[in-house]
N, C-alpha and C positions, 0 to 999 in steps of 0.2 A: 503468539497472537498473530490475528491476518489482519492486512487495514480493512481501520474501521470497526473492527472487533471489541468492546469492550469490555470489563470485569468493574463490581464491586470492590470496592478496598476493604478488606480485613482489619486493615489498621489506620489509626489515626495519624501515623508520621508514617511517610513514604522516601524511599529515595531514588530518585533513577539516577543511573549511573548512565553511560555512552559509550561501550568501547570498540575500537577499530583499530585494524593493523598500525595506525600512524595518527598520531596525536592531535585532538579535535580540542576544539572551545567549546564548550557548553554552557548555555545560556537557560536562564527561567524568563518569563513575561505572565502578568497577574490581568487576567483580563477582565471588563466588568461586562453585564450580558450585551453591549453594544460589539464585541470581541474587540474592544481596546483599550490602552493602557490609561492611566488616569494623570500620571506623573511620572517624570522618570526615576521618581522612584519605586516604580512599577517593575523596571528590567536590571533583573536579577544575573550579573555574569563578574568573572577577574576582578574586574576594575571599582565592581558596586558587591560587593559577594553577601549582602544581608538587605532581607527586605520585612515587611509586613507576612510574617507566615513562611519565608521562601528566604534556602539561604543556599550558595554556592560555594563547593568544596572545589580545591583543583586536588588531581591525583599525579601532581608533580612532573609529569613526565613518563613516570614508573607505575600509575593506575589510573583507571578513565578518569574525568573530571565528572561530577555530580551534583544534581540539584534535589534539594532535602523539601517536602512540603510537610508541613503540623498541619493539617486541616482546621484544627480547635482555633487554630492560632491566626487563620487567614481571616481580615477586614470583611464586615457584612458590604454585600454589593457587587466583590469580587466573586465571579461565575465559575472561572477557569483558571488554570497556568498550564502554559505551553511552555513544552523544554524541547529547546532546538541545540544544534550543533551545527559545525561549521569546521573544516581542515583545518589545522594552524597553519600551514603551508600556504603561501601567496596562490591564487590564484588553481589550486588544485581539487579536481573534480571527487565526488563519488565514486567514481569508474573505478571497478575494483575493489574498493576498501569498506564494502557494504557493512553498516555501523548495526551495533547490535546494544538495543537500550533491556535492564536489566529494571523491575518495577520491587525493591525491598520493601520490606517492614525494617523501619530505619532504626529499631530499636533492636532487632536480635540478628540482625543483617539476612533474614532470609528469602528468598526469592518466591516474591506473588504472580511474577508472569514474565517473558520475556518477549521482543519484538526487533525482526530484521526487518527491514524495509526493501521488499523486491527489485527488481528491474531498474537500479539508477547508473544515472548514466552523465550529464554535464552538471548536474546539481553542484552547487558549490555549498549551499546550507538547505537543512533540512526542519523540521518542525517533525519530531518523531513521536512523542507522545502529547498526550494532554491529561492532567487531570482535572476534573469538572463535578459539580455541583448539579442533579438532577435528584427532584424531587426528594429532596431533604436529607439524599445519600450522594457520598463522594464517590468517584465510580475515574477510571484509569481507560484511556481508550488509546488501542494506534494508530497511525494516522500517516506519517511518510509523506506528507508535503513539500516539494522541493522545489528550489529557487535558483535562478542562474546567476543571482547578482551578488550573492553572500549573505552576511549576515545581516548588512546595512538591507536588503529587499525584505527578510524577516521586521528588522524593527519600524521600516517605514508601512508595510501592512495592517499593521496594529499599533499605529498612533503616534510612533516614537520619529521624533525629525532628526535628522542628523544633516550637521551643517562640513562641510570641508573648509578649512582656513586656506585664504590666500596666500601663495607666494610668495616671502618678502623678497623684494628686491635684488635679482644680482646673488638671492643666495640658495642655494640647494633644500629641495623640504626632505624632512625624514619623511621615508614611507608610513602609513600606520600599521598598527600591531598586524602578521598576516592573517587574513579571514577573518578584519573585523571591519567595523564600519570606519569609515574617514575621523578624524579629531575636528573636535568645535574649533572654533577660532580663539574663543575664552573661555576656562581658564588658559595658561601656557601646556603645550600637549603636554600628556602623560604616558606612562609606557604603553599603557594602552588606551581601549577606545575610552572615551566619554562621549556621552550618551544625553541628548539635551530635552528636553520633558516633547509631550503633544503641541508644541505650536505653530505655527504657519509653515510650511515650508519653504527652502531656498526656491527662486527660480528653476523649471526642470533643465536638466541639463542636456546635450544634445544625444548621450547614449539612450541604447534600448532600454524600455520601461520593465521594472521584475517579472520575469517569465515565472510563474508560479507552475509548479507539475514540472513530467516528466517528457512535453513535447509529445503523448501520444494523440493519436489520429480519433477523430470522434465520423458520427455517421452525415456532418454535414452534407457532403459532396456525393453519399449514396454509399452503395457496397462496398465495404473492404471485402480486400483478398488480403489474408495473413501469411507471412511467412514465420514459420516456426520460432519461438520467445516473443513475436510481436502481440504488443498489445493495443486494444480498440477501447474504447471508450464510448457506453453505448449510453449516447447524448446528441440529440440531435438539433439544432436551432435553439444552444442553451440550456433546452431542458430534457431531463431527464427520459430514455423511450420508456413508452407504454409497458405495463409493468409483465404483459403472457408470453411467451416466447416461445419457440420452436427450438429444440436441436435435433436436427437431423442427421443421420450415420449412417454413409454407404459404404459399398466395396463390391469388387468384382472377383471369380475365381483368376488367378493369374494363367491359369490354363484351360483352352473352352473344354465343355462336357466335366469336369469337375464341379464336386459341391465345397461352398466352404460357408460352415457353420460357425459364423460368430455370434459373439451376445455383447449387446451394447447396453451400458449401466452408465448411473450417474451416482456419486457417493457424495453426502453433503457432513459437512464442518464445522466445527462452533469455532470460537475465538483462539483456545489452547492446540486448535487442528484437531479436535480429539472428534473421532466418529459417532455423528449423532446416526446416522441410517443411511441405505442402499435399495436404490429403486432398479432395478432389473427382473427379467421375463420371471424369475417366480418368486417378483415381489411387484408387483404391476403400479400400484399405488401408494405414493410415501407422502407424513409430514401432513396430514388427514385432508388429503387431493390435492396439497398443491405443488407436488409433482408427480406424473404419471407417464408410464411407460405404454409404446403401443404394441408392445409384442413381442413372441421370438422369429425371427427368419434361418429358415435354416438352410437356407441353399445359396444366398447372392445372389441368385439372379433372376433379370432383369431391371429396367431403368427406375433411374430414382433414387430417394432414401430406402434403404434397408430397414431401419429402426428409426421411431421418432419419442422422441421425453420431450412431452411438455413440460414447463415449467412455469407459474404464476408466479413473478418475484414479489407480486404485491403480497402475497398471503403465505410468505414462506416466514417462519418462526423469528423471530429476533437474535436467537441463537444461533441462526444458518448465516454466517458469513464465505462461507467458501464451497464450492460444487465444483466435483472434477468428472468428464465426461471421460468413459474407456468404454474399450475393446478389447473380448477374451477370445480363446478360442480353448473352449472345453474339452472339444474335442483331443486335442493337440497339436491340431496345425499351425503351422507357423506363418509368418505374415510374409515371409518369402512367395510363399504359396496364394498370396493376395495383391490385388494392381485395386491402381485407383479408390484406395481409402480415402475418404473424406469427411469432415464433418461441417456443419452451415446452421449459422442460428437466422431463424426466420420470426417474422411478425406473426402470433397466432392469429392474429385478427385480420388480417388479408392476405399472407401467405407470401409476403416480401420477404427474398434475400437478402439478408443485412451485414453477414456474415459468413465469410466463406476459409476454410483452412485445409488445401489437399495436403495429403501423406505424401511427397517424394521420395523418400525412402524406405526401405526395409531391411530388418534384421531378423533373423530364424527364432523371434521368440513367440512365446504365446499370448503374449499381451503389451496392450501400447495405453497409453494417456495422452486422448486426444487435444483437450481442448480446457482450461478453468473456468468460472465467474469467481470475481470476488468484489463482496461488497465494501464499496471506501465508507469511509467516515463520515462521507458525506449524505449518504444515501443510495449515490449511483452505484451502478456495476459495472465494471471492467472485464473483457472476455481478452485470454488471452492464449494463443496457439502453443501447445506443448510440444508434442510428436517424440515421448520417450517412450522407448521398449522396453518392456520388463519379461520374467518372468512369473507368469501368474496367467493358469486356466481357467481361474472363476475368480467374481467381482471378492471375496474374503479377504483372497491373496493380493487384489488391490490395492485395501484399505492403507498401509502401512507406507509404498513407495506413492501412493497418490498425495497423502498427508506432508511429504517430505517435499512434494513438486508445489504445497499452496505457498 
C-alpha cells in the first residue's frame, strides 16, 4: 500500500503486526467519529492488552508485536482504531529502521496488504495503519503519521492525558518503560506505562508541543526547489492547492547541433502499487481526461518545457493514489548525452511555478524517474523529487522499477 491508500477487508478479524529491524511497542486506540478515545479504556498496548473488539499480542522480542481487531465485536459509536508503534529504545528515531505493518486475516494468518511508511526520519512514534468504518464496510487504510514526541504525543492527540508523577524527595525516579508515555502518579508505577482516561490535562510543560509529520516543507513561502528524496507538501495557507496541475519536462541535447529524443510519461497506481494506466505520446489521454499528455518532442530544442501532463487531482479515480513522472529515451540515447533535465509542477490555472526539481546528474542509461505524487490519507498530495536511472527505452519497461520507487 502507498499512504493514504486504502482496501476493503475481506475478513471480519484482522491482525496487523509491525515489524522492524529492532523491537517496537505496538499500540491500538478505538476512536469514536470525533477521532477520540472515550476511556482509557480505549488504548489498547503491554500494559492494557484487551479492549472492546481490540486486543494486543506482544511477539516477545523474537516476532513483531500485534494488534488483533474482530470488527463484529467492536462497540457501536467506535469509527476507527488506529495502530501505532513506537522504538522500545529510549529516545530512538525512525531513521533507518523503516517499520513495515503487515494487514492478516487473523484466522488463517494470511496476508491482506502490506504497508512501509516512506521518507522517516526523527519520528519517534508513528500511527501506521487505521482500520475504519465507512459506510457500513470496514475498510484498512495507510497512513504513516509521525510524531517527534513518542508515544505520549500519539495518546495525547486522541484524548488520552498522561500525567508524570513527581519526584520524591532526595530520591532517584525510575525512567519509564523506553518509547512509552511518563507513569500516572496513582496507581504506584508499573513496568510499564499507565495510561489515565480523556480528562483535563496537566499544566503544559515548558518542552516543544507534538510535531505531528515528517517536518516537510509546504508551499507557504512560494516555490520550492527540490533536491533529490526531498519532499514538498502541496498545501498552501493550510489548505490544500487547487486540485489541476502542471508537470512540466525539459532537457537540452548535451552537445549543440545534436537531437535527443526523449518521451516524457506519467504512470498512475492504486493502493497495492499495482499499475492501473500510462499516459504517454501514444497514449495522449488517461483515467477519462483527467490526465493528459501534450505531445511527443522529438529534438529538445529550444527554451521551455519539452513535454507537459496535465493532471486534474480533483477528478482522478479513488484508486489513483500514486503518479510517477519519467523519461525514456527510445531511441537509445543515454542521458549522459542530455544537460539540464528538469521537471516543475505548475498551477494550471495561472501558470505559477510551484515546483521545481533539476537533474544534476547523469548516468548512461535510457531512463530516469523524475519526480512522484502521492496521495496521503488525508486527501492532500505530496510531490516528491526521485532522480533514479534506470534501464528502460519505453514507459512498459517503466512500470515495474517506478512501482518499487512509490
Amino acid at each position: 500500500m502507498t499512504p493514504g491508500s486504502n482496501i476493503p477487508l475481506s475478513a471480519a478479524r484482522v491482525t496487523v503486526d509491525v515489524a522492524a529491524p529492532v523491537r517496537l511497542d505496538v499500540s491500538g486506540l478505538l476512536l469514536t467519529g470525533d477521532g477520540k478515545v472515550r476511556s482509557d479504556d480505549d488504548f489498547i498496548f503491554y500494559n492494557q492488552p484487551s479492549g472492546p473488539g481490540v486486543t494486543y499480542r506482544s511477539g516477545g522480542g523474537t516476532a513483531p508485536d500485534a494488534i488483533t481487531v474482530d470488527t463484529a465485536a467492536v462497540p457501536p459509536g467506535i469509527e476507527k482504531i488506529v495502530v501505532t508503534a513506537s522504538p522500545d529504545a529510549a529516545g530512538q528515531t525512525f531513521q533507518g529502521i523503516e517499520p513495515t505493518a503487515t494487514i492478516r486475516d487473523a484466522d488463517d494468518g494470511s496476508p491482506l496488504a502490506t504497508f512501509t511508511p516512506p521518507r522517516l526520519g526523527t519520528e519517534t512514534a508513528l500511527v501506521i495503519v487505521e482500520i475504519y468504518l465507512r459506510g457500513g464496510q470496514w475498510k484498512a487504510r495507510a497512513v504513516g503519521q509521525g510524531y517527534a514526541d513518542g508515544l505520549a504525543g500519539i495518546a495525547t492527540d486522541f484524548g488520552v492525558s498522561v500525567e508524570e508523577p513527581p519526584a520524591a524527595p532526595q530520591q532517584p525516579v525510575a525512567p519509564p518503560h523506553p518509547g512509552t508515555p511518563p507513569q500516572p502518579t496513582a496507581p504506584p508505577p508499573a513496568p510499564h506505562t499507565q495510561v489515565t482516561g480523556p480528562v483535563a490535562p496537566p499544566p503544559p510543560a515548558p518542552s516543544a508541543p507534538p510535531a505531528a509529520g515528517t517536518g516537510k516543507v509546504n508551499l507557504d513561502k512560494g516555490r520550492v526547489s527540490l533536491q533529490k528524496n526531498q519532499t514538498v507538501s502541496l498545501v498552501k495557507g493550510g489548505r490544500p492547492l487547487l486540485s489541476q496541475v502542471k508537470m512540466g519536462l525539459g532537457w537540452e541535447p548535451a552537445f549543440r547541433g545534436a537531437d535527443i529524443d526523449l518521451d516524457a510519461s506519467v504512470i498512475a497506481y492504486g493502493p497495492q502499487r499495482n499499475h492501473i494506466d500510462s499516459c504517454y505520446f501514444g497514449k495522449l489521454s488517461i483515467l477519462g481526461g483527467a490526465v493528459k499528455h501534450s505531445g511527443d518532442n522529438l529534438t529538445g530544442e529550444g527554451a521551455g518545457d519539452d513535454e507537459v501532463i496535465v493532471v486534474d487531482l480533483g477528478r482522478l479515480p479513488q484508486e489513483v493514489t500514486g503518479l510517477v513522472f519519467t523519461v525514456n529515451s527510445f531511441s537509445g540515447q543515454k542521458f549522459t548525452e542530455v544537460a539540464k533535465a528538469y521537471c516543475r509542477l505548475l498551477d494550471a490555472g495561472t501558470g505559477e511555478e510551484l515546483v521545481r526539481f533539476d537533474l544534476t546528474g547523469a548516468e548512461a542509461q535510457t531512463g530516469v524517474m523524475m519526480a512522484k505524487l502521492i496521495r496521503q490519507y488525508s486527501g492532500e498530495w505530496e510531490m516528491t523529487a526521485i532522480g533514479d536511472f534506470v534501464k528502460a527505452r519505453t514507459v512498459r519497461n517503466m512500470v515495474k522499477p517506478a512501482a518499487q520507487a512509490l
